[in-house]
C-alpha positions as CSV (number, residue, x, y, z in Angstrom):
1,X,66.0,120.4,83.9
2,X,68.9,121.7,85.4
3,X,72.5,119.8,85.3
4,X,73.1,121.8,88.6
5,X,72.3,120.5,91.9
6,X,72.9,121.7,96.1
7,X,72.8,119.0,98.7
8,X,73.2,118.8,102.3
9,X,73.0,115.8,104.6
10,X,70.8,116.0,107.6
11,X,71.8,114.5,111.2
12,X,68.8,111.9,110.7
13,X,70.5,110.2,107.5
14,X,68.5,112.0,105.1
15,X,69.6,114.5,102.3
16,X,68.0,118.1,101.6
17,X,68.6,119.2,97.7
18,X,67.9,122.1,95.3
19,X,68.3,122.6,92.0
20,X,70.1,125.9,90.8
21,X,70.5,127.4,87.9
22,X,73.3,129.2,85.6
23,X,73.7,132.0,88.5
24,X,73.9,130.0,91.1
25,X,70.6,130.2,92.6
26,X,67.9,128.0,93.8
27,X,65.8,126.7,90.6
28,X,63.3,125.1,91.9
29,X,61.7,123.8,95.2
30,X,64.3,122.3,98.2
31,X,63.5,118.7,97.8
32,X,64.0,116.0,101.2
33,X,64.6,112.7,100.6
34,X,65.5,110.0,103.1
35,X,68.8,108.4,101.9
36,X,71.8,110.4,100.2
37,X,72.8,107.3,98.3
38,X,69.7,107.0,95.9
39,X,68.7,110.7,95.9
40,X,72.3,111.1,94.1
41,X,72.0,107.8,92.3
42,X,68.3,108.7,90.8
43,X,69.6,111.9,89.4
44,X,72.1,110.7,86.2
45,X,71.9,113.6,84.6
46,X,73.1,116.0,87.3
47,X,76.8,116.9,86.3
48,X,77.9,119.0,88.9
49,X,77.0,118.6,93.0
50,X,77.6,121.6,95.5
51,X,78.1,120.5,98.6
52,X,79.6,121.3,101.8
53,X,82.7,118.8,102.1
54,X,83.6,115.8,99.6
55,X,85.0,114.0,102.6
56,X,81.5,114.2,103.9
57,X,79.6,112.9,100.7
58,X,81.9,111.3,98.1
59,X,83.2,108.4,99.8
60,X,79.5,107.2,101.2
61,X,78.7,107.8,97.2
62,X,81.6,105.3,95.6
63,X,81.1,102.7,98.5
64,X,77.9,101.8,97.1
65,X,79.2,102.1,93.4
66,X,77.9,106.2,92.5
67,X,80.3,108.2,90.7
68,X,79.7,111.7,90.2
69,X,81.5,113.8,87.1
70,X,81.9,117.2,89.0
71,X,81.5,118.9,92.1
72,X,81.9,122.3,93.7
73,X,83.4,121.6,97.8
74,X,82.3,124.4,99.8
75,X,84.7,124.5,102.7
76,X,87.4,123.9,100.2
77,X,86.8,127.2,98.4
78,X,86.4,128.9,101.7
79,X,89.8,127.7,102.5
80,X,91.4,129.4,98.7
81,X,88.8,132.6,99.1
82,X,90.5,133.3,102.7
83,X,94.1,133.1,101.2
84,X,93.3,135.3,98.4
85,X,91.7,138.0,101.0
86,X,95.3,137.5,103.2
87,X,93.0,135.3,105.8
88,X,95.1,132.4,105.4
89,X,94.3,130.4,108.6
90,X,90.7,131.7,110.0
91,X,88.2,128.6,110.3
92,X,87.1,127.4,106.8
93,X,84.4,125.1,107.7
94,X,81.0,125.9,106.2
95,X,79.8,126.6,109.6
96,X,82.3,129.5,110.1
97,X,81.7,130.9,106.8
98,X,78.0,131.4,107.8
99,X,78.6,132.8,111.2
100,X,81.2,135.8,109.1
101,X,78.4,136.2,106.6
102,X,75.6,137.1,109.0
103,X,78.1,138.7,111.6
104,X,78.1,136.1,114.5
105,X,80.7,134.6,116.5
106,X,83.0,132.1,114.2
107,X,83.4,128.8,115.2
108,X,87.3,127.1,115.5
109,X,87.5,124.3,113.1
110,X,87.1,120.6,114.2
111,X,91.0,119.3,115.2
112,X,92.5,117.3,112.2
113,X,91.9,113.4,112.6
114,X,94.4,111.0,112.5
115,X,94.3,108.5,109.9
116,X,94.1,104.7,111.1
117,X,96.3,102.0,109.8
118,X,94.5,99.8,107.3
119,X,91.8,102.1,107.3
120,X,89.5,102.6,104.2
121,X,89.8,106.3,104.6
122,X,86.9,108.2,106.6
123,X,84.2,106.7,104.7
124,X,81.4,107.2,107.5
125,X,82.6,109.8,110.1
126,X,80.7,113.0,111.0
127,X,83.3,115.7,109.6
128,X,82.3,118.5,110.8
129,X,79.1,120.2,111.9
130,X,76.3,119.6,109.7
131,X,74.7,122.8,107.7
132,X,71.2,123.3,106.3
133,X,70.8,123.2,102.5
134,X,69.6,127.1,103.0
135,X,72.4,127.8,105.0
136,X,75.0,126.3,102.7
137,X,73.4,128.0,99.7
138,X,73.6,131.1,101.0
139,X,77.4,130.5,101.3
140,X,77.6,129.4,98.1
141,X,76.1,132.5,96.6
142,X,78.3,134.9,98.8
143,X,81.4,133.2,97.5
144,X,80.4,133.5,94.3
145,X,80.5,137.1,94.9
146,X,84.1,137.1,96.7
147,X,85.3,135.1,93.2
148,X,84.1,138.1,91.3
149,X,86.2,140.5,93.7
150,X,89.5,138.6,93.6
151,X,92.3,140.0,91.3
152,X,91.7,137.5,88.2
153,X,88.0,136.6,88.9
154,X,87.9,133.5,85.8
155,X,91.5,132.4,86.8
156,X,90.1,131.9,90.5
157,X,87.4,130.4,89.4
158,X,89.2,127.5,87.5
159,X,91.3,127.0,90.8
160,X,88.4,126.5,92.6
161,X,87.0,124.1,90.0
162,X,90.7,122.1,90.1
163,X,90.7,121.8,93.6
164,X,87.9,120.5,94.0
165,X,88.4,118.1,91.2
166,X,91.3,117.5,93.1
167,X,89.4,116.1,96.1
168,X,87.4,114.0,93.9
169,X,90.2,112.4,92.8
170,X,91.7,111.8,95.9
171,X,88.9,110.1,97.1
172,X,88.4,107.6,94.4
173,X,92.3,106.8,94.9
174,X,91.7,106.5,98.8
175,X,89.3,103.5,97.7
176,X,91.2,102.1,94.9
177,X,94.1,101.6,96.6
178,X,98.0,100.9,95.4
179,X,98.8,97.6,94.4
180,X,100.8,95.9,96.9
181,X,102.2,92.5,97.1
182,X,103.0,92.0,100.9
183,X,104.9,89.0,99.8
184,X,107.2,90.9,97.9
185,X,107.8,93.4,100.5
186,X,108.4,91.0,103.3
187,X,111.2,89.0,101.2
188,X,112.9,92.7,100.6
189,X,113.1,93.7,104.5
190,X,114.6,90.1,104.4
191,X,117.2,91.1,101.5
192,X,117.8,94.2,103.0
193,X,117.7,93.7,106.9
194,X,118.4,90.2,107.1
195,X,116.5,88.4,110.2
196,X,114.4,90.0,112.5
197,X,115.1,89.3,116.5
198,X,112.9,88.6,119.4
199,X,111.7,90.9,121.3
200,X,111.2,93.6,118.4
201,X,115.1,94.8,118.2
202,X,116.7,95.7,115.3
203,X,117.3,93.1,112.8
204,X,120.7,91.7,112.2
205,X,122.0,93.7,109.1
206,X,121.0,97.3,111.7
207,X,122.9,95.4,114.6
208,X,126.1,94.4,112.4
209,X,126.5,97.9,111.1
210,X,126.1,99.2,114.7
211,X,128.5,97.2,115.6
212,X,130.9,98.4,112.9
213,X,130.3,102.0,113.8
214,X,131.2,101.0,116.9
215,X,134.7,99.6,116.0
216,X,135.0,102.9,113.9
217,X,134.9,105.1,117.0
218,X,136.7,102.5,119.3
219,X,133.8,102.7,121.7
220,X,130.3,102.2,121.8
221,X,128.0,104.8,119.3
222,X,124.0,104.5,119.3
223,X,123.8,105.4,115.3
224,X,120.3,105.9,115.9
225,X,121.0,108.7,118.3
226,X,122.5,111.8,115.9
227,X,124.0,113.8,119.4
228,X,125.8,110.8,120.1
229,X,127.1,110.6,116.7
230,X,128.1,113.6,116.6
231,X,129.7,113.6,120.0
232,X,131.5,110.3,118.6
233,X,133.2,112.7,115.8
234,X,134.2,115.6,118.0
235,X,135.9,113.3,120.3
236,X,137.8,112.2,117.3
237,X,138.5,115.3,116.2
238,X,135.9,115.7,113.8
239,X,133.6,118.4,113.5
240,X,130.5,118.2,111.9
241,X,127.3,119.9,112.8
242,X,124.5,117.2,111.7
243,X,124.6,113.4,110.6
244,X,122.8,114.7,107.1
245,X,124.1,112.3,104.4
246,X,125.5,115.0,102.6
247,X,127.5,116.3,105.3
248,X,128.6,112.7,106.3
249,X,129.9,111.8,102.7
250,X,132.2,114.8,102.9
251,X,133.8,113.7,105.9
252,X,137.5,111.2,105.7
253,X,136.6,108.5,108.4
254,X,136.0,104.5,108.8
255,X,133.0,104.9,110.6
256,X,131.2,106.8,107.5
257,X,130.5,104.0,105.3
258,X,128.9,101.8,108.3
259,X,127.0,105.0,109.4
260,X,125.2,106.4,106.1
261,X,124.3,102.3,105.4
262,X,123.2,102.2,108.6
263,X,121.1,105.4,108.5
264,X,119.2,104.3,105.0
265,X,118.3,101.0,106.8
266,X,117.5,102.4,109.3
267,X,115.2,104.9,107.9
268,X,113.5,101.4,105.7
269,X,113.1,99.8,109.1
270,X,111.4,102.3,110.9
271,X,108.9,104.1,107.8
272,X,108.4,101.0,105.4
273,X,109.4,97.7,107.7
274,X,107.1,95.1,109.0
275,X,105.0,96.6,111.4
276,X,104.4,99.5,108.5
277,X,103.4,96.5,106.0
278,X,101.2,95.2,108.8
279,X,99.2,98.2,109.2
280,X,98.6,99.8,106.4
281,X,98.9,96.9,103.8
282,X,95.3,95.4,103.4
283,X,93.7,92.8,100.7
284,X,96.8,93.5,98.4
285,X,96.1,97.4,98.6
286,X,98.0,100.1,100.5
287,X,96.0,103.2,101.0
288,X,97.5,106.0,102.4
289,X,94.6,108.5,102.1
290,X,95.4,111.2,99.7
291,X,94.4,114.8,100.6
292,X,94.4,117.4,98.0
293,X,96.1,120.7,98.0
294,X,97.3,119.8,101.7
295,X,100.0,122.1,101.7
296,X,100.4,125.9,101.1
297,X,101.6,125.6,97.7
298,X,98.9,123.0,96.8
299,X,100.9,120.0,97.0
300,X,99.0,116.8,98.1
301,X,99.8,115.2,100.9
302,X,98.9,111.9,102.6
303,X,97.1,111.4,106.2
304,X,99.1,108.9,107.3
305,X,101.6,105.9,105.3
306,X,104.3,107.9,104.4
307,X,103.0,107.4,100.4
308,X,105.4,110.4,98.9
309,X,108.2,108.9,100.4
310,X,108.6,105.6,99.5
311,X,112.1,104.2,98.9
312,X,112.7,102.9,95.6
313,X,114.1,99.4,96.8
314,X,110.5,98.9,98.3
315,X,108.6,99.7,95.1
316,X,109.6,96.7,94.3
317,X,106.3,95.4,95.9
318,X,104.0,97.6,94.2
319,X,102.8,94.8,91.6
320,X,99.7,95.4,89.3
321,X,97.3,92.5,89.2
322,X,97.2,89.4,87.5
323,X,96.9,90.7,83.5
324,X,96.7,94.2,84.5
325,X,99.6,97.5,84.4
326,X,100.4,100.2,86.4
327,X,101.5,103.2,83.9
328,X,104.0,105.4,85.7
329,X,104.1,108.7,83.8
330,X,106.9,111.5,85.2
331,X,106.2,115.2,84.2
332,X,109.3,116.3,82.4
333,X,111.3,119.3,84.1
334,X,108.0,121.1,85.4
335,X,109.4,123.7,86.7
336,X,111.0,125.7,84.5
337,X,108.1,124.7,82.2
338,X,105.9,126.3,84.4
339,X,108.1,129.8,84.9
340,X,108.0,129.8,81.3
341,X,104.6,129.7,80.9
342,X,103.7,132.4,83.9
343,X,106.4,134.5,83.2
344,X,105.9,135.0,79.2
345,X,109.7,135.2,78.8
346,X,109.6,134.5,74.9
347,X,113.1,132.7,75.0
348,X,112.3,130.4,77.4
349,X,108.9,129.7,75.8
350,X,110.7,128.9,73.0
351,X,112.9,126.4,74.7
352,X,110.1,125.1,76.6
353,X,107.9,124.7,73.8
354,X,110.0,121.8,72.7
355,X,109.5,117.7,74.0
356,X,113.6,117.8,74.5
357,X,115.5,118.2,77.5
358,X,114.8,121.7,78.1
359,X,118.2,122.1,80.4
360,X,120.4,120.7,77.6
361,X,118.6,123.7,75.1
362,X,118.7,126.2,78.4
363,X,122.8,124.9,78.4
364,X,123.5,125.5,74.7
365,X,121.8,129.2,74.9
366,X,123.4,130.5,77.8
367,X,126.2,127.8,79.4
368,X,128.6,126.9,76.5
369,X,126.6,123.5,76.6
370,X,127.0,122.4,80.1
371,X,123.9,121.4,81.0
372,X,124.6,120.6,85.0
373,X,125.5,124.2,85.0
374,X,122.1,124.9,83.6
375,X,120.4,123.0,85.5
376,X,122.0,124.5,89.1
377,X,121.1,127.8,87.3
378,X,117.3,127.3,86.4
379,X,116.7,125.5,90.2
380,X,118.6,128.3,92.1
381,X,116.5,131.0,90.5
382,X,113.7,129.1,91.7
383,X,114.7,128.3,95.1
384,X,116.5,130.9,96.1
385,X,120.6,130.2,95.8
386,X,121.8,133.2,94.8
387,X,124.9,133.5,96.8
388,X,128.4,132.1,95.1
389,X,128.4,130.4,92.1
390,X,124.8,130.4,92.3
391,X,125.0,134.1,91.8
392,X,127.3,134.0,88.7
393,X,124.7,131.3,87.5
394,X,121.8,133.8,88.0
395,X,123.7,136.4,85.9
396,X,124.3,133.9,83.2
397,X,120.4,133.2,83.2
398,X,119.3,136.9,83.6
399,X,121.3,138.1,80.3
400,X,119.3,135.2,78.4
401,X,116.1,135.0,79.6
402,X,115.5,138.2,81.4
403,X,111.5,138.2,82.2
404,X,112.1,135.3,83.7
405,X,114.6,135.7,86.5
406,X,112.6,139.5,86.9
407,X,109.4,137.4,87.4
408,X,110.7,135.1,90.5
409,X,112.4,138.3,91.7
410,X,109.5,140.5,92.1
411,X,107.5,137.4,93.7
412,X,111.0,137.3,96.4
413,X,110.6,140.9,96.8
414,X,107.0,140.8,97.4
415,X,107.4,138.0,100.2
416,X,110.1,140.0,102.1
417,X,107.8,143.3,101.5
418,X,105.5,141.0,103.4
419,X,102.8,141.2,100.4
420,X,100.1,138.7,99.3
421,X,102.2,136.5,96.5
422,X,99.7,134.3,94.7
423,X,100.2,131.5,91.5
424,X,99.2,132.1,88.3
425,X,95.3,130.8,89.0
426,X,95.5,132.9,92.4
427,X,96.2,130.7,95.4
428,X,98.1,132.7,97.6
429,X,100.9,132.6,100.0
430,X,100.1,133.3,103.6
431,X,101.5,136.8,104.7
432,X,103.2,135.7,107.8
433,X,106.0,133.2,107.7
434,X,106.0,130.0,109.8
435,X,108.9,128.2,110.9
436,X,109.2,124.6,111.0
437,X,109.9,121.2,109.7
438,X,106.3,121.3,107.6
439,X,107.2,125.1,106.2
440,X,110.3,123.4,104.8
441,X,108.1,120.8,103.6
442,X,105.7,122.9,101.9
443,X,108.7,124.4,100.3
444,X,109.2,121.1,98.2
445,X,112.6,120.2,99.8
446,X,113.5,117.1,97.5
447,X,114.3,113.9,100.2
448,X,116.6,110.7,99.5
449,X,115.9,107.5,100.3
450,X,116.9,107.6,104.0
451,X,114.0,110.3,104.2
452,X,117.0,113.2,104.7
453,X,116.9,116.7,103.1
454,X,120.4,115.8,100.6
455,X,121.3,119.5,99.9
456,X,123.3,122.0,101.5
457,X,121.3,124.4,101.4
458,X,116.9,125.2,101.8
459,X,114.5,126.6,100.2
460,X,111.1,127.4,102.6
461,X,110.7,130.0,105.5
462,X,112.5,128.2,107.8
463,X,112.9,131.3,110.0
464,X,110.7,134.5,110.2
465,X,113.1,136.6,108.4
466,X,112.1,138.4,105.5
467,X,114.9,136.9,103.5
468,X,113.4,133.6,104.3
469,X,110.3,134.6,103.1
470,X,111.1,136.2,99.9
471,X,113.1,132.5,99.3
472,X,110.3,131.0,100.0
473,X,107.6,133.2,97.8
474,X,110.4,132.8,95.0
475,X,109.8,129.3,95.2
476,X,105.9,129.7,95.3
477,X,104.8,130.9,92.5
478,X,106.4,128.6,90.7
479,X,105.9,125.1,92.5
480,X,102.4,126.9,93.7
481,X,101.3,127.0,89.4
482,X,102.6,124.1,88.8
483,X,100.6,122.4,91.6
484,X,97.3,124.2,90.0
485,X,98.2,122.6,86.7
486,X,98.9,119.1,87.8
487,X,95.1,119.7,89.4
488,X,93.7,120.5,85.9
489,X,96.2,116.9,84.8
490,X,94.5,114.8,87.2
491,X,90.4,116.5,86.1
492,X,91.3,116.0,82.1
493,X,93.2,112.2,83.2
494,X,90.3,111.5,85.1
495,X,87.5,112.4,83.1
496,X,89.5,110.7,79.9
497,X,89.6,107.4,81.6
498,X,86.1,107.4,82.9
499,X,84.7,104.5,80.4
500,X,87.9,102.7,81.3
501,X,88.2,99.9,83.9
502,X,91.9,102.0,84.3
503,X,91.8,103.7,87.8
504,X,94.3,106.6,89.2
505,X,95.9,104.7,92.3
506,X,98.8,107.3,93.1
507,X,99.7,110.8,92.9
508,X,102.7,113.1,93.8
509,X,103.5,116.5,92.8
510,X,105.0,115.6,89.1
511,X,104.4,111.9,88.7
512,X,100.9,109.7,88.7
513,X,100.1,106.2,88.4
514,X,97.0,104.3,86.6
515,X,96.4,100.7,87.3
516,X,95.0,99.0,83.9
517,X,94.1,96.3,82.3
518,X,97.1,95.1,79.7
519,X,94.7,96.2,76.6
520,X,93.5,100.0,78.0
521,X,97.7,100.6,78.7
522,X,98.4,102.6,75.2
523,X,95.1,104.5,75.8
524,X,96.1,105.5,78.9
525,X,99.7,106.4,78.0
526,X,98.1,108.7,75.3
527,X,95.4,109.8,77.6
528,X,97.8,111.1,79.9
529,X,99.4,112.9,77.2
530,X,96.2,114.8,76.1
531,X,95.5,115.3,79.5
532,X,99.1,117.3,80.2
533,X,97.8,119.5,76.5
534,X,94.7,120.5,77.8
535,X,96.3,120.9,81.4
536,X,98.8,123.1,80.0
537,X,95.8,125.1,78.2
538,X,93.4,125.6,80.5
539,X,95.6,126.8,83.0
540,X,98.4,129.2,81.7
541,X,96.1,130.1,78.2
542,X,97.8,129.5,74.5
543,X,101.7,129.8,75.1
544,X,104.2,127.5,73.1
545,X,105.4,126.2,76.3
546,X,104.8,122.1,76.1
547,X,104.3,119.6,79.2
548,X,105.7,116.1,78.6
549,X,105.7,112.8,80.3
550,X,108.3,110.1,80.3
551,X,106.2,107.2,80.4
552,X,106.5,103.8,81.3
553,X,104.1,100.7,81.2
554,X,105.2,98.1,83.7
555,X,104.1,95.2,86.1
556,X,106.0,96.4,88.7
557,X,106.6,100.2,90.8
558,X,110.1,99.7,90.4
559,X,111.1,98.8,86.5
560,X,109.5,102.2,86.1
561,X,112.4,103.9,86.8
């Protein structure tokens, strides 16, 4: 008996499957069976599922209590396969792939839908347009072909088999949910914001600091409105050309304080205040609904929420339950672990090999000990500053760990050349630049509290110049492998807790959380450990280089950090 199945739901309810075998193929007869629930619940033994879309299948599967161990997602593979071939963009569904194999006009993809507040993710919406088990299989063996065909066939392989871990993995946190104590939240908008007013105005703490921006300017400023903030400052005879909170803390007037504690309020108010806790805060549980490899680079995002944003004051509310933990484990300095690693540099191996604070041992090698200095150096080489000091910083780095600095250099000069730049596993970065807040996004632009960019200066496209791009690819094959690593984390994290009552409740790009009983917490802590060594393995091969986590076991979001 075959481990390997294909399924495909029909329109009436019912499920078409097939068994396949080691190639790929059909092994046996298509079988029809009238309910998708118990024709994957009768078949234990089946480790791996190919189907069409896990958003179709997986979350009807969990809502009746059927976990399955792997799966190979169809339409998500179309969408790496299309990147690889510099296709990035062309309809990925299932139904488009068909219509290119056998030559027929290609069909757009279905618009995006909108997540709903509260919602328990799409659990039972169509999501797309259904194809025959034939069909699909026949989609399935022509991508097997285009794996074969792609620069490092094995390597591509293992993305696909991430990714769509990935999506597994997503789902089962869309159900779990995060722990969230409304109470909690509610009395911290209190703290913070004070009382709210009729008639849904701002509460009073947002109307007292108005009011002292106000007095600042000697007339009356709408702190909410950044043109009239800024026309407030030219007419006193200040120039600034946002109301960024960098840009604002540089400035010498009374009306700064009031202003950047007004604009982190603010920012609380509007993303994470009460009408947020009252629509997507349900049964103690937020869920945001997690989407895997949402971005170019593979980052996750989430439909909806605002869960990779959330201000540390409010994780205060994010509470395990009664006798249970949350373990919050942070992936030390990623980064330049991962350029080590895909750039075989042998000295920064060696300093990346060790558990220590890699930019204190970069600092000592190559920066007289100053380890702020190392740590501008290693980030501007991977996003890009290399004008002023972060020039003579890139110098400094060069003489010391040459392979490196060469590696991000050829990836920059690739992207301006306009050439396919892809991570070490082989996603690939779109050969045409976008412009955009959700480029810059993609780009990994770190964000404060307030939800504001904090630096001077960003990485990303932002414009369709080729310097842009080349920042941008820089920055991709770096932030790209490390995203195709944390997928292999979350497979190895997920599969270790399996027997566990311990579930993954939150993920984002370098940190994840598992809700546990008390008594599973040190298993967790060390499978999370193993998970990041096998991670680390699987994905760049047997290099020194080393992936640790700071870990903390706590009752509550916020004593984490």
């Amino acid at each position: 008996m075959t481990d390997r199945w294909a399924l495909a739901p029909a329109e009436d309810g019912g499920v078409e499957l097939a068994p396949l075998g080691g190639d790929g193929l059909p092994a046996g007869p298509v079988v029809r069976e009238a309910d998708l629930v118990e024709a994957v619940r009768s078949r234990p033994d089946v480790t791996r599922w190919v189907w069409r879309s896990t958003a179709e299948v997986y979350p009807r599967l969990l809502a009746t209590g059927v976990r399955v161990e792997r799966c190979y997602d169809v339409e998500d593979a179309e969408t790496l396969l299309l990147g690889h071939e510099g296709r990035y963009g062309e309809p990925r569904s299932a139904a488009a792939a068909l219509a290119r194999l056998r030559g027929g006009p290609v069909p757009p993809d279905p618009p995006p839908r909108s997540a709903e507040p509260g919602s328990q993710s799409p659990l039972f919406e169509p999501q797309g347009t259904p194809v025959r088990l034939a069909d699909l299989l026949a989609v399935y063996a022509e991508q097997q072909r285009r794996h074969d065909r792609a620069e490092h066939p094995d390597r591509m392989r293992l993305l696909t088999a991430a990714e769509s871990a990935g999506m597994l993995v997503a789902t089962e946190m869309n159900r779990a949910g995060l722990p969230w104590r409304a109470d909690v939240h509610r009395a911290v908008l209190h703290d913070l914001l004070g009382e709210r007013y009729a008639g849904r105005g701002e509460p009073r703490r947002l109307a007292e600091l108005a009011d002292e921006v106000s007095a600042a300017f000697g007339r009356r400023v709408r702190p909410d409105l950044p043109a009239d903030v800024v026309k407030a400052f030219a007419q006193a005879g200040v120039k600034v050309r946002s109301t960024r909170r960098w840009e604002l803390e540089s400035l010498d007037h009374p009306a700064v304080k009031p202003l950047v504690e007004y604009k982190k309020l603010y920012r609380i108010w509007v993303a994470h205040g009460w009408s947020w806790l009252q629509d997507w805060v349900r049964d103690g549980r937020f869920r945001p609904e997690f989407h895997a490899g949402g971005t170019v680079t593979g980052r996750w995002v989430t439909n909806g929420g605002g869960a990779l944003q959330i201000p540390k004051v409010i994780r205060r509310a994010v509470v395990a339950d009664p006798g249970w933990r949350l373990v919050v484990a942070d992936a030390d300095q990623m980064e330049p672990r991962v350029l080590a690693a895909i750039s075989r540099d042998p000295g920064l191996m060696e300093v990346a090999g060790r558990e220590s604070d890699l930019y204190q041992a970069v600092s000592d090698r190559a920066f007289s000990g100053d380890r702020a200095q190392a740590k501008l150096a290693v980030l501007g080489a991977v996003y890009g500053q290399t004008s002023g000091d972060g020039l003579k910083n890139l110098a400094a780095l060069r003489r010391r760990f040459p392979r490196a600095v060469a590696y991000v250099d050829d990836a920059a000069r690739a992207g301006e050349e306009g050439r396919l730049v892809r991570t070490w596993l082989g996603r690939t970065c779109p050969p045409a630049a976008r412009t955009g807040e959700d480029a810059e996004d993609e780009a990994g632009i770190p964000v404060g509290d307030d939800g504001t960019d904090d630096r001077p200066w960003v990485p990303g496209y932002a414009s369709t110049d080729a310097r842009a791009r080349g920042r941008f690819a820089r920055n991709f094959v770096v932030q790209g492998s490390a995203a195709d690593w944390a997928l292999l984390l979350l497979a190895a994290l997920r599969r270790a807790c399996a027997g566990m009552a311990a579930e993954l409740v939150f993920f984002q790009h370098d940190e994840v959380i598992v809700h546990c009983p008390e008594d599973e917490a040190e298993a967790v802590v060390a499978a999370i450990r193993e998970a990041s060594h096998v991670a680390g393995r699987l994905t760049f091969g047997e290099t020194p280089v080393r992936f640790p986590f700071t870990t903390a076991v706590v009752e509550c979001y916020a004593d984490a950090k």
